[in-house]
TORPAPA-833770 format. One record per residue (C-alpha): x, y, z; residue in one letter. Coordinates in Angstrom, 3 decimals. Layout:
N
<r><xx>X</xx><yy>Y</yy><zz>Z</zz><residuo>A</residuo></r>
...
// end
This chain:
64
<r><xx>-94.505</xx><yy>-95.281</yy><zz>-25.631</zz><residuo>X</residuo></r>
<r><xx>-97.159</xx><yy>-93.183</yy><zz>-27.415</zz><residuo>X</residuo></r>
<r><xx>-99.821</xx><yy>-95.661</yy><zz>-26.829</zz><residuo>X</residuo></r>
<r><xx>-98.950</xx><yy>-95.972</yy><zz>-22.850</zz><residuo>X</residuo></r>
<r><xx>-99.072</xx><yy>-91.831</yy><zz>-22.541</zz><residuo>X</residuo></r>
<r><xx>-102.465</xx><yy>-92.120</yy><zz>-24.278</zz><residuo>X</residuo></r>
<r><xx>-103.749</xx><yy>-95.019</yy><zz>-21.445</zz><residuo>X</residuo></r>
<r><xx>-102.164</xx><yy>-92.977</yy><zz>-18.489</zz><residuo>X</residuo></r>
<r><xx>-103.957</xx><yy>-89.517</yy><zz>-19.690</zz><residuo>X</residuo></r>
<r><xx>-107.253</xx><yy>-91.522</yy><zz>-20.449</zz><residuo>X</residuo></r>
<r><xx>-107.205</xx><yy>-92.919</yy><zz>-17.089</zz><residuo>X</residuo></r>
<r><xx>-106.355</xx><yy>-89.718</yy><zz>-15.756</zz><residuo>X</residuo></r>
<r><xx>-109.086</xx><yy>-88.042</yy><zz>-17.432</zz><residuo>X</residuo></r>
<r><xx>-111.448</xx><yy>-90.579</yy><zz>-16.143</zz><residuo>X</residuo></r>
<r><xx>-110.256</xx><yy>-90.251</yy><zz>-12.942</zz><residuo>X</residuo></r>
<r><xx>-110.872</xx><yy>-86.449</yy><zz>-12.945</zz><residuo>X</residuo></r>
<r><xx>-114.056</xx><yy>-86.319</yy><zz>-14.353</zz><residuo>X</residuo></r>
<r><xx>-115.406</xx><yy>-89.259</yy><zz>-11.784</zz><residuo>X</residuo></r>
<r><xx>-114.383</xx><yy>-87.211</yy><zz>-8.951</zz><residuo>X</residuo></r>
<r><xx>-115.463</xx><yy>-83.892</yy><zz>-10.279</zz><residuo>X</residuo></r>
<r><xx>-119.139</xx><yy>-85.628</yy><zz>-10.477</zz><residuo>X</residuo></r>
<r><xx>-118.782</xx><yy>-86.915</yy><zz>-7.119</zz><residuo>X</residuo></r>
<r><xx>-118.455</xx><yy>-83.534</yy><zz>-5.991</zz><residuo>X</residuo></r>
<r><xx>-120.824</xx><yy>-82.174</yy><zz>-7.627</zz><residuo>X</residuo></r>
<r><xx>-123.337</xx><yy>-84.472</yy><zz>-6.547</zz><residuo>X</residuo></r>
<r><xx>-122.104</xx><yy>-84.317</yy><zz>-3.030</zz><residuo>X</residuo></r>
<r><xx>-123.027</xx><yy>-80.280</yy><zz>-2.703</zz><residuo>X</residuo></r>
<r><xx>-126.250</xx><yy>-80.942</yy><zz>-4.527</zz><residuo>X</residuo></r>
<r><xx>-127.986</xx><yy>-83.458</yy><zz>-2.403</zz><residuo>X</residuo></r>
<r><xx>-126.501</xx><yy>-82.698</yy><zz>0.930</zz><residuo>X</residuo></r>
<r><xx>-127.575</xx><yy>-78.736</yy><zz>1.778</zz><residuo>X</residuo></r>
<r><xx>-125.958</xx><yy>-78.390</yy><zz>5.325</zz><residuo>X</residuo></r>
<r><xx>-127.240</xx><yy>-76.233</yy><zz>7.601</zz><residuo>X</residuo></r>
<r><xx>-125.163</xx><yy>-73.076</yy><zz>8.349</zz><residuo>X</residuo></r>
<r><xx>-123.209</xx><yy>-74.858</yy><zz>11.582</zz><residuo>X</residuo></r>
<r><xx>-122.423</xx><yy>-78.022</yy><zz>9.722</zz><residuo>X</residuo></r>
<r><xx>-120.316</xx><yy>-75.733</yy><zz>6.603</zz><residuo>X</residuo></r>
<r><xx>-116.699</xx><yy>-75.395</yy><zz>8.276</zz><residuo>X</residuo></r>
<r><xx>-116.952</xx><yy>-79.533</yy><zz>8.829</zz><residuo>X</residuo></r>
<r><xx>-118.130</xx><yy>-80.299</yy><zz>6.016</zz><residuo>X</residuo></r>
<r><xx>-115.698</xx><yy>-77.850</yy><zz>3.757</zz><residuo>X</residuo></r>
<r><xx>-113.078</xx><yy>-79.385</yy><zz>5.767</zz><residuo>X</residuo></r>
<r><xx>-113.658</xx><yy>-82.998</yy><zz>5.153</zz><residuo>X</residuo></r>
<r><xx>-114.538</xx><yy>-82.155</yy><zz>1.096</zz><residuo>X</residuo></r>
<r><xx>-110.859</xx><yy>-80.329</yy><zz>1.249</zz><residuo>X</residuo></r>
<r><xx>-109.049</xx><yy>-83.640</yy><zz>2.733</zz><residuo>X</residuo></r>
<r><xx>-111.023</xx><yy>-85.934</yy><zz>0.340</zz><residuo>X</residuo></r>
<r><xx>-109.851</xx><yy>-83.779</yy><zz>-3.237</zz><residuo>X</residuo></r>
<r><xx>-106.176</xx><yy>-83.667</yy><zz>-1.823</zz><residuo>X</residuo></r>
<r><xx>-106.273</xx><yy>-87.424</yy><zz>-1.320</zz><residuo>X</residuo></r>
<r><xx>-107.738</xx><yy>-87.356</yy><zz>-4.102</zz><residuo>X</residuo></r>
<r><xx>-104.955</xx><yy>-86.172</yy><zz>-6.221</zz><residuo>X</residuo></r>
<r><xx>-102.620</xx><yy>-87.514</yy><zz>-4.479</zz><residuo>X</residuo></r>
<r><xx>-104.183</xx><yy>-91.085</yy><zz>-5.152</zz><residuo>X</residuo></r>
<r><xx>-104.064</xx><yy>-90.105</yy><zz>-8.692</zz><residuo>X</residuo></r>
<r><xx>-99.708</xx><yy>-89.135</yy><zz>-8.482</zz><residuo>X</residuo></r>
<r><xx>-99.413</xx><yy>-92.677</yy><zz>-6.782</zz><residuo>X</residuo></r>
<r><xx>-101.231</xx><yy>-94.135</yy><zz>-9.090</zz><residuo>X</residuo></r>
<r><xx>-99.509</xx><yy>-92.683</yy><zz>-12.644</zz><residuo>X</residuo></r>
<r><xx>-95.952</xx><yy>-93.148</yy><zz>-10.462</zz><residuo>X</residuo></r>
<r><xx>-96.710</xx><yy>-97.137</yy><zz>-9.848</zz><residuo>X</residuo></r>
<r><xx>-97.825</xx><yy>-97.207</yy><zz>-13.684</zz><residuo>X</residuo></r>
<r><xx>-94.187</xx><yy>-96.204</yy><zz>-14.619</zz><residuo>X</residuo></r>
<r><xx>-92.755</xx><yy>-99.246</yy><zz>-12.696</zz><residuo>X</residuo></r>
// end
């Protein structure tokens, strides 16, 4: 059991940190102009909340 909670929070982790770069690098290259913000802040806003909610499905399917 120990050794599965350690794979799931790894993978987690992983999972995190990936998509913490991604944003990161996605706000440093691409310097919108001041009409393309409110788009652009939208989309980033649905992309982390599927992002997280990838990651729920994901540690729920490992548990079955």
């Amino acid at each position: 059991m120990e050794k599965d909670y350690l794979r799931i929070s790894s993978t987690v982790l992983v999972s995190l940190l990936f998509g913490l770069a991604l944003v990161l690098v996605n706000s440093w290259f691409n310097q919108p102009g001041v009409e393309e913000v409110v788009p652009r802040s939208t989309y980033l806003m649905v992309m982390i909340a599927l992002f997280f909610i990838d990651t729920v499905a994901f540690i729920f399917m490992q548990l079955y």
